[in-house]
C-alpha positions in Angstrom: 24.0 22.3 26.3 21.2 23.5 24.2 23.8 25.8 22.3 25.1 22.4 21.0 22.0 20.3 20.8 20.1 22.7 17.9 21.8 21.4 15.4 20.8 17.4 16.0 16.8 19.1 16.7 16.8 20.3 13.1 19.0 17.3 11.5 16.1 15.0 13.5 13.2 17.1 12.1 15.0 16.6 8.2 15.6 13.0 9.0 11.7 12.4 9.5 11.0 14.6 7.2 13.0 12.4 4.5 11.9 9.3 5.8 8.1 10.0 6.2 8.2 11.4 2.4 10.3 8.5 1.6 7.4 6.0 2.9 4.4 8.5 1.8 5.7 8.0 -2.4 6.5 4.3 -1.5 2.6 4.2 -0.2 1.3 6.4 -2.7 2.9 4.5 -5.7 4.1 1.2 -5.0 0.9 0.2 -2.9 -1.6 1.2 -5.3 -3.4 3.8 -3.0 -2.4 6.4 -6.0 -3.0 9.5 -3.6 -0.4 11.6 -2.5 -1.9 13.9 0.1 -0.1 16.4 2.4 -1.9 14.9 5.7 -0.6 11.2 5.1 3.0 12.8 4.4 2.5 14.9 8.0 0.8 11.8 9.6 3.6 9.4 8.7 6.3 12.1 9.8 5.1 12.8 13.0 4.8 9.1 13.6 8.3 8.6 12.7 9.6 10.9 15.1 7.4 10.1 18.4 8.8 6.5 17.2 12.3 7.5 17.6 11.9 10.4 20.4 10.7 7.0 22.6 13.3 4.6 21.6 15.6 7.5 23.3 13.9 7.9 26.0 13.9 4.1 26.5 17.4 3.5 26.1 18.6 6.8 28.3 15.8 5.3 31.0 17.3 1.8 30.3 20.7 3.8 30.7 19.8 5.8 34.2 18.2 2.1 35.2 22.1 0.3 34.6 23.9 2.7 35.7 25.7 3.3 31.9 24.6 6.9 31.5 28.3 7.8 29.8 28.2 4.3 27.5 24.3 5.8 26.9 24.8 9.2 26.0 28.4 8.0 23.5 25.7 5.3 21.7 22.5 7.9 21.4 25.5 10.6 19.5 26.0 6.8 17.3 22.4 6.9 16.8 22.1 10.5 15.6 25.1 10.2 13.8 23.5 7.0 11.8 20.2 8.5 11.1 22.3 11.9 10.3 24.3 9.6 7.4 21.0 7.6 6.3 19.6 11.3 5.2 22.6 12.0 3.5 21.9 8.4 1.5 18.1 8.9 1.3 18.6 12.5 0.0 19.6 11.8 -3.7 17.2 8.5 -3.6 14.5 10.4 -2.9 15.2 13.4 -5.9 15.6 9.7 -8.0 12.4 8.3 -6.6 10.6 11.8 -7.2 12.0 12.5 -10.7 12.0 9.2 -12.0 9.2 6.8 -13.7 7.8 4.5 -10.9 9.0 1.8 -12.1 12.3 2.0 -11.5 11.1 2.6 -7.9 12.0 -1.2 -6.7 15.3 -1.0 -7.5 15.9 2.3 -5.7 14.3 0.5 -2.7 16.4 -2.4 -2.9 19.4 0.2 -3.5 18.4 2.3 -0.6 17.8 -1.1 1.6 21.0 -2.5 0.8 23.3 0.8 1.7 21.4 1.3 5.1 22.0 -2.3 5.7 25.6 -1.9 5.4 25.2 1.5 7.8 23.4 -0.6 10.1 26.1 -3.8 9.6 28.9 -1.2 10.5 27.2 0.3 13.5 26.1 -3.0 15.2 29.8 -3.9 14.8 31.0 -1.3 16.1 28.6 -1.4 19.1 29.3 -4.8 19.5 33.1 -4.2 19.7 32.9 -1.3 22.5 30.4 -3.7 24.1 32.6 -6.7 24.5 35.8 -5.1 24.4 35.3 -2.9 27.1 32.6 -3.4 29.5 32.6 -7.4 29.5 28.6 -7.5 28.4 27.0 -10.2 28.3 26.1 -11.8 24.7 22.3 -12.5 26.4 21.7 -8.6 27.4 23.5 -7.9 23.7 20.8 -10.2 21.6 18.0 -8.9 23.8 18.6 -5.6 23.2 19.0 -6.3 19.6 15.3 -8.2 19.1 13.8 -5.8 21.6 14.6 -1.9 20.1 16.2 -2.5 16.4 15.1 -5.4 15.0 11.3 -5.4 16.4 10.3 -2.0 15.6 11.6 -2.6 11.8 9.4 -5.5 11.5 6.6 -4.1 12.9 6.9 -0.6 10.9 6.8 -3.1 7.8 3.6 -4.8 9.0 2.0 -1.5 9.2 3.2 -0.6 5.8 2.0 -3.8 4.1 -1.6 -3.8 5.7 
């Protein structure tokens, strides 16, 4: 219901708000460019969020394709719910990252990397449990999925980042 869903509209719009100012001071100080400018911060943000509004799309498509619309709709709650917990995480780093000398900056990445890591650990496991345990997937459609839509569009958002 759209009574229900406003909340997760503006917890989505803070989550790539968060992240794209996140990457916009890791640009700005990190990779030299030394310019912090409002349009890179909107740029990055909006990218960040037509970058997750597909992956949806693709996996309740993916879901209508299968036939798992219920198993889709329970994992897409997981997914808000993860992002929801990253902000919660990237909240304090990013007052730390703002308020703090820059270089003390890679160790707040590594920080930050290493505690959505374990989120990420905890969800897969968790996925990976409801997948095996109650639907008899198979292990091939499991590892696809996992190289196809999480593990590919993190590599390719750090290409873009490093070039």
């Amino acid at each position: 219901s759209l009574g229900t869903s406003w909340p997760y509209i503006f917890l989505y719009i803070i989550f790539t708000l968060s992240l794209g100012l996140f990457i916009t001071i890791y640009r700005s100080y990190i990779l030299y460019y030394g310019d912090l400018k409002f349009v890179y911060f909107l740029n990055i943000s909006v990218g960040i969020a037509l970058l997750f509004i597909i992956k949806i799309i693709f996996v309740r498509i993916v879901g209508i394709l299968f036939d798992v619309e219920r198993l889709v709709r329970e994992y897409i709650v997981f997914l808000y719910l993860f992002y929801f917990n990253s902000v919660l995480i990237l909240m304090p780093l990013l007052l730390m990252v703002t308020f703090m000398p820059s270089s003390n900056f890679n160790f707040i990445i590594i920080l930050f990397i290493a505690v959505v890591s374990i989120l990420f650990l905890y969800r897969f496991l968790k996925t990976l449990s409801t997948l095996i345990g109650n639907l008899r997937f198979s292990i091939f459609y499991l590892i696809l999925y996992l190289c196809t839509l999480e593990i590919a569009p993190i590599l390719i958002l750090v290409k873009s980042l490093n070039n």
